[in-house]
Kinemage of the C-alpha trace (Angstrom):
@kinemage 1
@onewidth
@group {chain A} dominant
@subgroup {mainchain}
@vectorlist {calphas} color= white
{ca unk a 1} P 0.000 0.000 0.000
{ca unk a 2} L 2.817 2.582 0.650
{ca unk a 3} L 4.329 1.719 -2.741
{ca unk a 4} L 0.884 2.471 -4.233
{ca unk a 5} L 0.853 5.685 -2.423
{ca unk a 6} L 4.344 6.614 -2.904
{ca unk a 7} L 3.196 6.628 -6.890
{ca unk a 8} L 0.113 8.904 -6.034
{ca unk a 9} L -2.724 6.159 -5.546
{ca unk a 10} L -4.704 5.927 -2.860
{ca unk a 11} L -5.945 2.932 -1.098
{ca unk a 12} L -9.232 2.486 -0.741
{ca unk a 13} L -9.888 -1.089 0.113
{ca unk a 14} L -8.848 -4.512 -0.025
{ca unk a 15} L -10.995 -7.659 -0.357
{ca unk a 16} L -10.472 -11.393 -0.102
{ca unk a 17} L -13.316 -14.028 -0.962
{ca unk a 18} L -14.666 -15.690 1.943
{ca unk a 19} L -15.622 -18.703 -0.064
{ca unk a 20} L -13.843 -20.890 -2.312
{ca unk a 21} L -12.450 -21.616 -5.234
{ca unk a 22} L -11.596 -17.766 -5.245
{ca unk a 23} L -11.213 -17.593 -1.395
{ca unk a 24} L -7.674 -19.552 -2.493
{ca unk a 25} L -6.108 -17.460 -5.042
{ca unk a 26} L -8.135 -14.045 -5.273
{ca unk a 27} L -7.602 -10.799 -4.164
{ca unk a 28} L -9.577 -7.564 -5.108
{ca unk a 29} L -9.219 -3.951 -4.130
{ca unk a 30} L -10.020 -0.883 -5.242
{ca unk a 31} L -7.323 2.595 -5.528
{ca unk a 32} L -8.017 5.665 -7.129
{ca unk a 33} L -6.462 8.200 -9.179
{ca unk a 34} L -7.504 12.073 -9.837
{ca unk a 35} L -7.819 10.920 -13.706
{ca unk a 36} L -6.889 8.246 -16.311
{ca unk a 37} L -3.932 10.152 -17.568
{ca unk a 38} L -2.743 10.163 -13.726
{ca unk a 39} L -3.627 6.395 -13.632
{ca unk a 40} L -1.345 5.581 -16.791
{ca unk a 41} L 1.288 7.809 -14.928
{ca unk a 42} L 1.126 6.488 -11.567
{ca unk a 43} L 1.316 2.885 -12.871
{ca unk a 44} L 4.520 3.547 -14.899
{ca unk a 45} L 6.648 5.128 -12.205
{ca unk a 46} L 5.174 2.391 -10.146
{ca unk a 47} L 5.907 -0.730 -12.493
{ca unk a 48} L 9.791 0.954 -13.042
{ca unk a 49} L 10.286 1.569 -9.260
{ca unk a 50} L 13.138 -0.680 -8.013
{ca unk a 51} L 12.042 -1.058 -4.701
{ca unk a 52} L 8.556 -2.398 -6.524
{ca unk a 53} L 10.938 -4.612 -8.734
{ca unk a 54} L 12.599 -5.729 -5.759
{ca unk a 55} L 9.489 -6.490 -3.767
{ca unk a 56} L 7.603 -8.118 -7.030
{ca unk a 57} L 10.880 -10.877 -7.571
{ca unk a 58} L 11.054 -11.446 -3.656
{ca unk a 59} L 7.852 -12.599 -3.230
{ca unk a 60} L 8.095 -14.686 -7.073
{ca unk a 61} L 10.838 -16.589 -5.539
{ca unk a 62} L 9.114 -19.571 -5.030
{ca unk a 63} L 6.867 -18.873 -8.463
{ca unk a 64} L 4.819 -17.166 -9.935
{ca unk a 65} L 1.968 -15.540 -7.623
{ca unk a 66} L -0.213 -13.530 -10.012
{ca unk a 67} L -2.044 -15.943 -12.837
{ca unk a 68} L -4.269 -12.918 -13.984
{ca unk a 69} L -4.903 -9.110 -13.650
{ca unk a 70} L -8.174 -7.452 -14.539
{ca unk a 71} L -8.585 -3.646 -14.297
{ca unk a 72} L -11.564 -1.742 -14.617
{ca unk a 73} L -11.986 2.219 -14.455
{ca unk a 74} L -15.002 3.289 -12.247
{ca unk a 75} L -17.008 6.301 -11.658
{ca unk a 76} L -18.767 6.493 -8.556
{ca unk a 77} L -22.762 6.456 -9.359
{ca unk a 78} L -24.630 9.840 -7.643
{ca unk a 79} L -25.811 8.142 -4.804
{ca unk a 80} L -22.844 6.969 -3.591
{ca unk a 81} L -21.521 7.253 -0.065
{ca unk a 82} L -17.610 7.082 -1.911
{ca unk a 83} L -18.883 10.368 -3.780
């Protein structure tokens, strides 16, 4: 999460399944950005950050860990509390 926020994302929330298969192998959460041109920014510097490249081959050491990434771009609906 600091690594996120170190590349101007913020946290929002993190979610895990509570029942399987995904409760094995999934994890969701949601950051923001202020835009999509800050998004495609902020995930650069973050994906050439050496102490992200460190972090990422660390935690690989044993194999891979990520099978599958799927990002979508929201916009918080009127009525939300998030607004």
């Amino acid at each position: 999460m600091r690594l996120f926020e170190k590349h101007g994302m913020t946290n929002v929330g993190y979610w895990i399944p509570e029942e399987a298969p995904l409760a094995q192998n999934t994890l969701i959460y949601i950051i923001s950005h202020p835009s999509r041109e800050a998004a495609k920014k902020n995930w650069a510097e973050f994906g050439s950050d050496p102490e992200w490249k460190r972090a990422a081959r660390e935690s690989e050491a044993g194999g891979k860990i990520v099978s599958k990434v799927d990002s979508v771009f929201m916009g918080a609906t009127d009525y939300s509390p998030l607004r």
